[in-house]
N, C-alpha and C positions, 0 to 999 in steps of 0.2 A: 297538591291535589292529583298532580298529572301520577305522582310515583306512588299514591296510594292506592291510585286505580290500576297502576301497573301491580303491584303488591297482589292486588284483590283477582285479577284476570289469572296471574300466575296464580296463587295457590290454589284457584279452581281449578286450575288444567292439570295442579299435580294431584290434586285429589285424587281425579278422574283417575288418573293413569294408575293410584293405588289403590284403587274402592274396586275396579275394574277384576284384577284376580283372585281379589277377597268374592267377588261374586262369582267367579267362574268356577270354585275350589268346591263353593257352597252347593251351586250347582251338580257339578262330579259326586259332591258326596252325598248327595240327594238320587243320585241316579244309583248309585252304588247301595246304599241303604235299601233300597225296592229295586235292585236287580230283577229279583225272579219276576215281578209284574213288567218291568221294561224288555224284558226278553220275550216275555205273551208277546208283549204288543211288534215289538220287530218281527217275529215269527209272524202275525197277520199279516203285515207289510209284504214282505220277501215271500211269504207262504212258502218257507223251507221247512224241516227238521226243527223241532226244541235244542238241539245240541250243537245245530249251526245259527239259531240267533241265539244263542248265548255266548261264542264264540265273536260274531257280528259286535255284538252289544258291548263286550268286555276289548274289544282293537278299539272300538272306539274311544271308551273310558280312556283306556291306554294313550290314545294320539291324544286326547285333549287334554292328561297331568302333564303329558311332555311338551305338550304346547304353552300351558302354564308355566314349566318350571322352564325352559326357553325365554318366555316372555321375561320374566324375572330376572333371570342372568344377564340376561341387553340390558333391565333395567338398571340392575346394580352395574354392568359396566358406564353405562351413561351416565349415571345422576348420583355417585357413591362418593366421591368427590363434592357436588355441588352442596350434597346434603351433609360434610362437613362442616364445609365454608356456613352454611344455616346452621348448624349447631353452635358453633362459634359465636357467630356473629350475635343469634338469639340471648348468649347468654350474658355477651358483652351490651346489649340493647336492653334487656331488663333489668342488670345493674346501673346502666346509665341511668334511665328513667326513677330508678329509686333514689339515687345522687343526686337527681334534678330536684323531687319531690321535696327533700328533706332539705335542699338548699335554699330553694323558693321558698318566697310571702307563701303561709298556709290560708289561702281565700277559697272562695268557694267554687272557683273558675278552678283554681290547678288542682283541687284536689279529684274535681270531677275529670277534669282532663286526663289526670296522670292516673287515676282508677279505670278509666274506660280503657287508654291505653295499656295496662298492666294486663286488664281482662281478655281483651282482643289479642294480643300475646299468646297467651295461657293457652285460651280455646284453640288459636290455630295449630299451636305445636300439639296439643292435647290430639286434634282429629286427625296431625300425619302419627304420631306415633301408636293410637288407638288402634286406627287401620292397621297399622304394620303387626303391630301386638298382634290382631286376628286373623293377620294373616299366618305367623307359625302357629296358632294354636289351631285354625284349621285344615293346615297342613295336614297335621300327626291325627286328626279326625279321621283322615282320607285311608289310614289303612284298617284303622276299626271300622271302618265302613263296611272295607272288604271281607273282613273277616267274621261279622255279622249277616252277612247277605245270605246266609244257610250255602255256603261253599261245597259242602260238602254233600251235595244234590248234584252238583254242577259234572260234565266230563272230564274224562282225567287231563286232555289238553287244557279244557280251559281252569282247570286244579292249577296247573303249574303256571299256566300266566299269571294269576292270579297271586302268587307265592311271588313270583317277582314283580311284581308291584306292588306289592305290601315292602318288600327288601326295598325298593326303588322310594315309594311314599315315607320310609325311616328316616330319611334324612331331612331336617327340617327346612322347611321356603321360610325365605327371611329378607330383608332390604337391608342393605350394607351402608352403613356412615363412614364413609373414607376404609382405609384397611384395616384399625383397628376395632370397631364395634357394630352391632345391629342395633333397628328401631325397634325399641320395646317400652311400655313404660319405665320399665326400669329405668332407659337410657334418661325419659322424660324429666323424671326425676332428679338425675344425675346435670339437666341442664339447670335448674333450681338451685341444683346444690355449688356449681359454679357460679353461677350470677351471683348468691350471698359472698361466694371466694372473692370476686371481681369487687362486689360492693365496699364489702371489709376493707379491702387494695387501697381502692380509689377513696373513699372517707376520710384516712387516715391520711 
């Protein structure tokens, strides 16, 4: 009980931590999308020139990808490692459990048992890797954003920020599984496809 509440407290806290710039991304590219209305409205604010809040509006877009793609990087240094070791383990833990199933009396206790726990597996890896998925896919949003905003209204300074941020937004955010891979479904998939490997193993 004690390590299943620990289980449950942690993968909320890392949810948190990945849902966190899947929201911020969404946001940017919501501001970016309706540029010219967000520029109106700073221009009332500051009561400057149209060509210096859009200037205003677009430094900030700017500090807040780079405070995203920041956040990120700490986060793949921190957790790209531990999120290994979870790859691993997950896929060594839903071959066990399948081992256990097919060994055990089929009653109606284990088959409940070992179906809840199979599903509870599933979903959890399912919502880190989901997240991560949306978070490259709305990465690469972020420079269609920009490039939809009618750019070419804008001044010619903030033309060129804007062209490097689009070069800067090309490169995809992504959460890193040890050195070798990122979280995407795919990888999801790829844990499935090992646990059957495991299972085969250990069967036999």
């Amino acid at each position: 009980m004690v390590g299943a509440f620990y289980m449950m407290y942690t993968d909320a806290y890392n949810f948190n931590l990945i849902i966190f710039p899947l929201g911020q991304i969404r946001i940017l590219t919501h501001v970016l999308s309706n540029f010219p209305r967000y520029v109106l409205k700073v221009k009332d604010q500051l009561q400057c020139s149209r060509d210096e809040a859009s200037f205003v509006t677009l430094r900030e877009c700017i500090l807040k990808h780079k405070g995203i793609i920041r956040y990120l990087e700490e986060y793949n240094d921190t957790m790209k490692n531990i999120m290994l070791l979870d790859f691993l383990q997950s896929s060594l833990q839903l071959a066990s459990i399948m081992i256990q199933f097919v060994l055990t009396k089929a009653t109606v206790f284990n088959i409940i048992f070992h179906a809840e726990f199979v599903f509870s597996m599933l979903l959890r890896l399912l919502v880190y890797y989901w997240y991560a998925n949306e978070i490259m896919l709305e990465s690469i949003n972020v420079s269609t954003a920009i490039y939809e905003c009618g750019w070419y209204d804008e001044p010619k300074k903030v033309k060129q920020m804007m062209l490097l941020m689009i070069q800067r937004a090309n490169k995809v955010l992504k959460l890193d599984i040890g050195p070798f891979t990122t979280m995407t479904l795919g990888t999801f998939l790829s844990i499935l496809k090992a646990s059957y490997s495991y299972l085969t193993v250990m069967y036999r």
